[in-house]
C-alpha positions in Angstrom: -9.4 -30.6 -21.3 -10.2 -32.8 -24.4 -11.7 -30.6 -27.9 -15.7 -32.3 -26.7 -15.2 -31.3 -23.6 -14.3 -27.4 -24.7 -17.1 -27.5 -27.6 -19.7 -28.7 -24.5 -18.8 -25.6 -22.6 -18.8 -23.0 -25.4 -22.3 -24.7 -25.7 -23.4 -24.4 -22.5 -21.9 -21.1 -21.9 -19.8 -21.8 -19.1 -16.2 -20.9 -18.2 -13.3 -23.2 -19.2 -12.4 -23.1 -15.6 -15.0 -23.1 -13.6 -18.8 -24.2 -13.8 -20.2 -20.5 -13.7 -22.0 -18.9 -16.5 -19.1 -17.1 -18.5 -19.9 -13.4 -19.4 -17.1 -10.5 -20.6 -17.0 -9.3 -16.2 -16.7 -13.1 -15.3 -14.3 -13.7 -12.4 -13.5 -17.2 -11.3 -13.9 -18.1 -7.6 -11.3 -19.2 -5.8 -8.4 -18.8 -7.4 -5.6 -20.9 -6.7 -1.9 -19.5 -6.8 0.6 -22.6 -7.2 4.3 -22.0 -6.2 6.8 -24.2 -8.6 10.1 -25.0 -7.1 12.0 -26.8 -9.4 15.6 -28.9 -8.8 17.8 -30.6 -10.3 18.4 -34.3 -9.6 21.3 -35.1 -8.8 22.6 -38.7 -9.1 25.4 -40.5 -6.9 27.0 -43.9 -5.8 26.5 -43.2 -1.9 24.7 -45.3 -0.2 21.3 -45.1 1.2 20.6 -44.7 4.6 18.7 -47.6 7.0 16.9 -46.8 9.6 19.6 -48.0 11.7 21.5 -45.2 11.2 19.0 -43.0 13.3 20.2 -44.6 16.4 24.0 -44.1 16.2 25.8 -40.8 16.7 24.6 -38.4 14.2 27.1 -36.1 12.4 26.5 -33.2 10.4 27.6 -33.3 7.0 28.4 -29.6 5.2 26.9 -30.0 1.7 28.7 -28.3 -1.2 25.8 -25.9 -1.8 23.7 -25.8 1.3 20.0 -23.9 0.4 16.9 -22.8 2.4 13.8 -22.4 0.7 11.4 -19.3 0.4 8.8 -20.9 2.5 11.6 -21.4 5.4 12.6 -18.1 4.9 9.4 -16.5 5.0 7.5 -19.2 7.6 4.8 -19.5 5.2 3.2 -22.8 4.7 2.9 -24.3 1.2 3.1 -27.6 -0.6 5.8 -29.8 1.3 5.7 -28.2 4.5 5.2 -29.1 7.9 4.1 -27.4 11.2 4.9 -28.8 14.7 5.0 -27.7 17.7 7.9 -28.4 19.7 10.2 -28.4 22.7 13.8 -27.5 23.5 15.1 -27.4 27.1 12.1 -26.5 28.0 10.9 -23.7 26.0 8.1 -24.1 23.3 9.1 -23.5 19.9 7.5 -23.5 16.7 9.0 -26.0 14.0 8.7 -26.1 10.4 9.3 -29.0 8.4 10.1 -28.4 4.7 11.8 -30.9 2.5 12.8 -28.0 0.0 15.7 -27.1 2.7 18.7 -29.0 2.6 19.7 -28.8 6.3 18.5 -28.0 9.7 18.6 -24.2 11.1 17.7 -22.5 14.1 17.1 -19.0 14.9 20.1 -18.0 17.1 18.0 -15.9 19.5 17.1 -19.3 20.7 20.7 -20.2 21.5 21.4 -16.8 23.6 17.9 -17.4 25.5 19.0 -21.1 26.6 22.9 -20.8 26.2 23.4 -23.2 24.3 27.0 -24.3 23.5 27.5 -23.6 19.9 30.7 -24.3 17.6 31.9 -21.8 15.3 32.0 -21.8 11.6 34.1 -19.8 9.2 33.3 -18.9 5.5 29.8 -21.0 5.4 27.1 -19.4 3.1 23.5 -20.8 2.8 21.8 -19.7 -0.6 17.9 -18.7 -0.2 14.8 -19.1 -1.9 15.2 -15.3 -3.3 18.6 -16.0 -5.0 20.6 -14.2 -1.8 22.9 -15.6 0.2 23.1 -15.4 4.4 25.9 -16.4 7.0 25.5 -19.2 9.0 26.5 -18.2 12.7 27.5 -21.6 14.0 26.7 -25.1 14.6 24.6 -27.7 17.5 26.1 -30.7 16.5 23.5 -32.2 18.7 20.5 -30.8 19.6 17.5 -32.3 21.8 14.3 -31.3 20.6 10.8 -33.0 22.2 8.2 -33.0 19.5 4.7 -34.5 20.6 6.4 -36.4 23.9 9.1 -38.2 21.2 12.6 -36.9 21.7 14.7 -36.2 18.8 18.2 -35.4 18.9 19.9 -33.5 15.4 22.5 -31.0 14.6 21.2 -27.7 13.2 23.0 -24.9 12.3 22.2 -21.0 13.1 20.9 -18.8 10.6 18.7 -15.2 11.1 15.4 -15.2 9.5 11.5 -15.2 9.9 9.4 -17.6 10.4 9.7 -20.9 12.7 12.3 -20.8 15.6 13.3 -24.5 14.0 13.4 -25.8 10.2 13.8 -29.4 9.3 15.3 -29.8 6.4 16.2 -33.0 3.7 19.0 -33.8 6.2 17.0 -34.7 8.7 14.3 -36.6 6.0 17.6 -38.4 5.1 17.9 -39.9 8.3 14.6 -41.6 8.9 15.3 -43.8 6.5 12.1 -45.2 5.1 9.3 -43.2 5.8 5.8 -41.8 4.7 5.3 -38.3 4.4 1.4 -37.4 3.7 1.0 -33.6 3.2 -2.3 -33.5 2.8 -3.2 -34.9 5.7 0.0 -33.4 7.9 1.0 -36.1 8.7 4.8 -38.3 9.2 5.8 -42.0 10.2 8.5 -43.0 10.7 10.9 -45.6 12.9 12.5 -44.3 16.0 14.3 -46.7 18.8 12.3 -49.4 17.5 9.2 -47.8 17.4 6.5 -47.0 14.8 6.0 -43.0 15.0 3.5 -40.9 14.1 3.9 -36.9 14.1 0.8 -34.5 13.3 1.1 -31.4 11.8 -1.5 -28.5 13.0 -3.6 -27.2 10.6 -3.3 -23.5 9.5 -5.4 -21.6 7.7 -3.7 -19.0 4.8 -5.4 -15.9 4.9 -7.5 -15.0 1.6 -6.3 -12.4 -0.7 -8.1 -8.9 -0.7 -9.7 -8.0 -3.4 -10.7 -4.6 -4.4 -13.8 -4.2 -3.1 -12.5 -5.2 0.4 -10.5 -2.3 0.2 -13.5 -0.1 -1.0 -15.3 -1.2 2.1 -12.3 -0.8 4.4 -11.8 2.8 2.7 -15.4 4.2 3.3 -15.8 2.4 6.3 -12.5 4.3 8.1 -11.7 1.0 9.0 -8.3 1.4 8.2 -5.9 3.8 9.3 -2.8 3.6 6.7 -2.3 1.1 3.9 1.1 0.4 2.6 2.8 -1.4 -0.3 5.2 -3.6 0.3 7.9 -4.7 -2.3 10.9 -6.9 -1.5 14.0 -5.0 -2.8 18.2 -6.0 -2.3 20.2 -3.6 0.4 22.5 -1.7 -2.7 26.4 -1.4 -2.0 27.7 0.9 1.0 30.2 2.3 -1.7 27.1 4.0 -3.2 25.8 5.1 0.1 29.3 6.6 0.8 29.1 8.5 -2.7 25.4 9.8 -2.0 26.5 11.4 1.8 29.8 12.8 0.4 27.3 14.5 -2.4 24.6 15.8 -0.3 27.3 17.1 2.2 29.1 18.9 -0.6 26.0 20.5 -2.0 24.0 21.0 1.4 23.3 24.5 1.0 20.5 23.3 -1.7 18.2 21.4 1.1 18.5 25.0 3.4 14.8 26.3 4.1 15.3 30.4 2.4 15.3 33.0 4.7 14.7 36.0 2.2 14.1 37.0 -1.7 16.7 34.9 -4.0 20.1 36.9 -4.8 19.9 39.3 -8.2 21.2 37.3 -11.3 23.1 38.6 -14.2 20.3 38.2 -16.8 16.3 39.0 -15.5 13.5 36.8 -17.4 11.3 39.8 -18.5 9.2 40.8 -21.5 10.9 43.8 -22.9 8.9 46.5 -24.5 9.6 49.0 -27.4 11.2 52.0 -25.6 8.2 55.0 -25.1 5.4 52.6 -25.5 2.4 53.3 -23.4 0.8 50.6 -21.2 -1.7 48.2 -23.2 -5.3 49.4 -23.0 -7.7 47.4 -21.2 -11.2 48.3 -20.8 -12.2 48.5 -16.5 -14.9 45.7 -16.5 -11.7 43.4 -17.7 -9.6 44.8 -14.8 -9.2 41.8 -12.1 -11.1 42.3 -8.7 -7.4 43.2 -6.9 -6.9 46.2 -9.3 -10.8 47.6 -8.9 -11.4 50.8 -6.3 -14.9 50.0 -6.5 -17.4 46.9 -8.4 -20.7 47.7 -9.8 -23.6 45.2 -9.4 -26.7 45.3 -10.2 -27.3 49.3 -9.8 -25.4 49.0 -6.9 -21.6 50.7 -6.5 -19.5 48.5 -4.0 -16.4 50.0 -2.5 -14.3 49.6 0.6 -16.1 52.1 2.6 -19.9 51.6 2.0 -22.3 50.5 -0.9 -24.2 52.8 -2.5 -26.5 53.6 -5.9 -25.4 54.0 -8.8 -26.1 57.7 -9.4 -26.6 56.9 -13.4 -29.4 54.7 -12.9 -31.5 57.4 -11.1 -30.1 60.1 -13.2 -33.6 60.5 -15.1 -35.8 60.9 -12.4 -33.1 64.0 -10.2 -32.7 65.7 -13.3 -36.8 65.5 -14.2 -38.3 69.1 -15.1 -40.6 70.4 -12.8 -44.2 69.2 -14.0 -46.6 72.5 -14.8 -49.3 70.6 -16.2 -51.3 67.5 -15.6 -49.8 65.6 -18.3 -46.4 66.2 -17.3 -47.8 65.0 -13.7 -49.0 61.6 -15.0 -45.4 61.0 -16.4 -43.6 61.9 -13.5 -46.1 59.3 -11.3 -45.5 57.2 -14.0 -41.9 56.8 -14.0 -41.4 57.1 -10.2 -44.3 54.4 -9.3 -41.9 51.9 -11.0 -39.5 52.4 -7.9 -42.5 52.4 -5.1 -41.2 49.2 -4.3 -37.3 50.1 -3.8 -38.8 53.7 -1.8 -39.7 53.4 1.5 -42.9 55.2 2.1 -43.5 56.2 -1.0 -47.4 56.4 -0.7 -47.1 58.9 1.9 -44.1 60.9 -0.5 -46.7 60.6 -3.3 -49.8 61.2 -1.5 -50.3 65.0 -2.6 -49.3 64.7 -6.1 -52.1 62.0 -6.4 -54.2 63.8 -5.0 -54.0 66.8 -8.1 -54.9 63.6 -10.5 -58.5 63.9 -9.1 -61.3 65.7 -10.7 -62.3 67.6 -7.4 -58.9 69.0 -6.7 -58.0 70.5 -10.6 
């Protein structure tokens, strides 16, 4: 993007890139992830390969450093990669062309389902697209595979994995001779027996990556019963397996569930106190609930056998003096009316002691 082109946009407002308004919670849509896979060229006085050389007897040739890519080793689908759908004696199979491998493997449960005769190699490592190495199981020096009704015949060598049952690799590429590869369309051409072929890979679609509000929805929803994270990590030595079972054997009595209080130790984690000291002094409100034989609320005295009234808060009126006169009368109305509401009947208790307030009846 030229300097105009940037100044335009800061104009305009709009992200550098895509053509949305920018603002500081801006995400671009549809972000692209690009996977670089980057090799050295390496130059040589062979000869190249005619299309000739397709028709002859084809040998397999062990490369110094023989490599499978990520996408192979994975069966995903990228940049340079091809997905047919194939047949060998009979039994579909799922082929993956990828230029970034170097030969052609198959996944040995192929060869024990259609017993296959397979030659045995020795000592034969392939290096992978994660920088580990596997063992290749053997070798098909020639192997018929029918891909869209044209019959192909290659060696391939047995490697364990995921993805396709059947990986093309450069070898193969190598012996088409000239040949046009368009990966954006899936397709190949190329000359075989004399004829002009055509092979069409099927289209597959990736699946788009959650974002964080999918997995909001999926959470409140309950539309999903677990969710894991899954990292890619390298099997460690058996020597430090070996030391960890030794260790855990030696010290198993640590992982026992206890059956009991723990034994007594020489040296007891306590507070000491000065010798003769009485206990601290702590007011009751401030005692916790478990130490309390009875809670007070609200006038109230609650205990573990009943709940009763506080005998304080009616103190005045038990211990009130017997009225002799009528203005010793109106007090003691006075006072007890305020608890007419908390007394049941107390209209009928208090009837005859009204009754003295009236003119008639003094």
């Amino acid at each position: 993007m030229s300097f105009a082109e940037i100044q335009l946009r800061r104009e305009k407002g709009l992200c550098f890139t895509c053509d949305d308004k920018y603002s500081p919670s801006h995400k671009c849509p549809n972000k692209k992830y690009l996977w670089f896979h980057l090799d050295e060229e390496e130059f040589s006085n062979e000869p190249v390969l005619d299309a000739s050389v397709v028709t002859g007897n084809i040998e397999p040739q062990l490369h110094s450093e023989p490599y499978l890519s990520f996408n192979a080793l994975k069966g995903s689908t990228r940049i340079g990669t091809m997905r047919f759908k194939g047949v060998i004696n009979g039994l579909p199979v799922q082929i993956l062309l990828d230029s970034g491998s170097s030969d052609n493997f198959l996944q040995p449960r192929i060869v024990v389902y259609l017993k296959l005769p397979v030659e045995p190699i020795h000592n034969f490592n392939v290096m992978v697209g994660n920088g580990s190495a596997l063992v290749v199981e053997g070798l098909i020096k020639r192997l018929e595979v029918t891909i869209q009704n044209h019959a192909i015949q290659l060696p391939a060598y047995l490697l364990p994995r995921s993805g396709a049952d059947l990986v093309l690799g450069a070898s193969w590429l190598a012996t088409l001779g000239a040949h046009i590869s368009d990966y954006s369309n899936l397709s190949l051409k190329f000359m075989l027996d004399d004829k002009f072929v055509t092979l069409m890979g099927e289209q597959t679609k990736l699946p788009d990556q959650a974002q964080f509000h999918h997995l909001r929805i999926m959470f409140h929803t309950n539309s999903s019963a677990k969710m894991y994270s899954l990292h890619f990590q390298n099997s460690s030595n058996s020597q430090d397996h070996l030391e960890i079972a030794l260790l855990l054997h030696t010290y198993h009595q640590v992982f026992d569930l206890p059956c009991g209080l723990p034994s007594p130790r020489s040296h007891n984690h306590v507070i000491p106190l000065v010798h003769g000291s009485n206990p601290i002094k702590v007011k009751p409100y401030s005692y916790p609930f478990s130490q309390k034989q009875q809670i007070e609320y609200l006038g109230h005295t609650i205990s573990g056998s009943r709940i009763a009234k506080e005998d304080s808060k009616v103190q005045a009126i038990l211990a009130w003096p017997l009225p002799t006169s009528l203005k010793q009368l109106r007090g003691f109305l006075g006072l007890t009316s305020y608890y007419r509401r908390f007394i049941k009947g107390y209209a009928t208790l208090a009837g005859l002691l009204t009754k003295l307030l009236k003119k008639k009846k003094r």
